[in-house]
N, C-alpha and C positions, 0 to 999 in steps of 0.2 A: 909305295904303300898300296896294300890291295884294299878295292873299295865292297865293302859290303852292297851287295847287289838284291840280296832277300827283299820280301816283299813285307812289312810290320806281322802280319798275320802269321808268314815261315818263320820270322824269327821268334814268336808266341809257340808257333808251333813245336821248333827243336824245343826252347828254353822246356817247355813242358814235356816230352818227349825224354829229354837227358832226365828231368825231376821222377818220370815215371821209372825207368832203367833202375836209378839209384834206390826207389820207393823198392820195385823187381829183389834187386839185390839183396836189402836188406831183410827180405823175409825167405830167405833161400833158393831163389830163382834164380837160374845161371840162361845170360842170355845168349841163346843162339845168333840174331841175326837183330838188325833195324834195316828199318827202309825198304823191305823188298822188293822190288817195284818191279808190273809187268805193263803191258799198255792196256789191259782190261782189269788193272786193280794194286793195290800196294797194300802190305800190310807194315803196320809202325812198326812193331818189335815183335820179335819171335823168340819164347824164351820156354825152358824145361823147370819143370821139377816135380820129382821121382822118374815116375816116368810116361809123364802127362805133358806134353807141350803144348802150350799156350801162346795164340795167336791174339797179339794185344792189340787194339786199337786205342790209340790215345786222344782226348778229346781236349783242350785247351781254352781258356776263357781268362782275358784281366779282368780285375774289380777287386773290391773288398774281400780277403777270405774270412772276413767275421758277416759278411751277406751271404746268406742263405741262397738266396732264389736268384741275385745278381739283376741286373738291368731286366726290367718289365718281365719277372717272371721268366726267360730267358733261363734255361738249364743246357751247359754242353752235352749230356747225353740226348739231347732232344734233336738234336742235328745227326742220329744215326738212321737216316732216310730208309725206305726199300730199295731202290737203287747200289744205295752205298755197298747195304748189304750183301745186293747180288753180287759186286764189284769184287768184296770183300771173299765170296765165297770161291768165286774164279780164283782166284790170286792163292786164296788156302788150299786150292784142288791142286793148284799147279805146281806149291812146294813139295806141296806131301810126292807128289810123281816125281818131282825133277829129282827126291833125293831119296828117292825111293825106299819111306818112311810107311809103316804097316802099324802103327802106333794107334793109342787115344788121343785123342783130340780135344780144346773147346776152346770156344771165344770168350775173350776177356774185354772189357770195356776199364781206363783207366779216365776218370774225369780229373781234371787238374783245375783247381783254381788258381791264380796266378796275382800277389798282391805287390805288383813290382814297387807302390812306393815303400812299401814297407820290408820288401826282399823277403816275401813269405810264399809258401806254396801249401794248400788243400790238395792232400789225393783222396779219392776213392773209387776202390776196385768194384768193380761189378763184374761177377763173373759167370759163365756161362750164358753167357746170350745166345739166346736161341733164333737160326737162322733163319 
């Protein structure tokens, strides 16, 4: 038997991450890519529609999803640091080159609330954040 090695937080992180994909799907987004990962940044999911590709960052959070504000106020998109961003921005320079994409572009922010006792999930997109 293989033993789960994730860390609580990785496995919030996929759970919320697959929820985001499925949320993608179901309003016609067809996903390119998850996970990208370089050593100066990763992006969650990489997905199209028309012909606008959307570089998604997914943000994950347990609690209640009838709480609004979640523990003390506490918002996942409040954890999109300057850092991160830079991180983020390397990483979306380097797909676009690597696949040598001449396209529009923008960032998406998915926040996921996560109500594991109840097997519920809150999304919301926020989209085009500005880098």
């Amino acid at each position: 038997m293989k033993v789960d090695s994730r860390t609580e937080k990785r496995k919030l992180g996929d759970i919320g991450e697959n929820v985001a994909c499925e949320f993608l799907k179901r309003r016609g987004f067809k996903i390119m890519e998850r996970n990208y990962l370089k050593k100066w940044g990763e992006i969650d999911i990489i997905a199209k529609k028309s012909d606008l590709i959307h570089f998604v960052e997914v943000k994950s959070v347990s609690g209640s999803v009838s709480d609004v504000t979640l523990r003390d106020n506490y918002r996942p998109e409040d954890n999109m640091h300057p850092w991160k961003l830079k991180r983020l921005s390397r990483a979306m320079q380097t797909y676009l080159l690597e696949k040598k994409l001449d396209c529009d572009w923008q960032l998406d922010l998915i926040t996921v609330r996560i109500d594991e006792k109840n097997r519920k999930a809150r999304v919301e997109l926020i989209e085009n954040v500005i880098i």
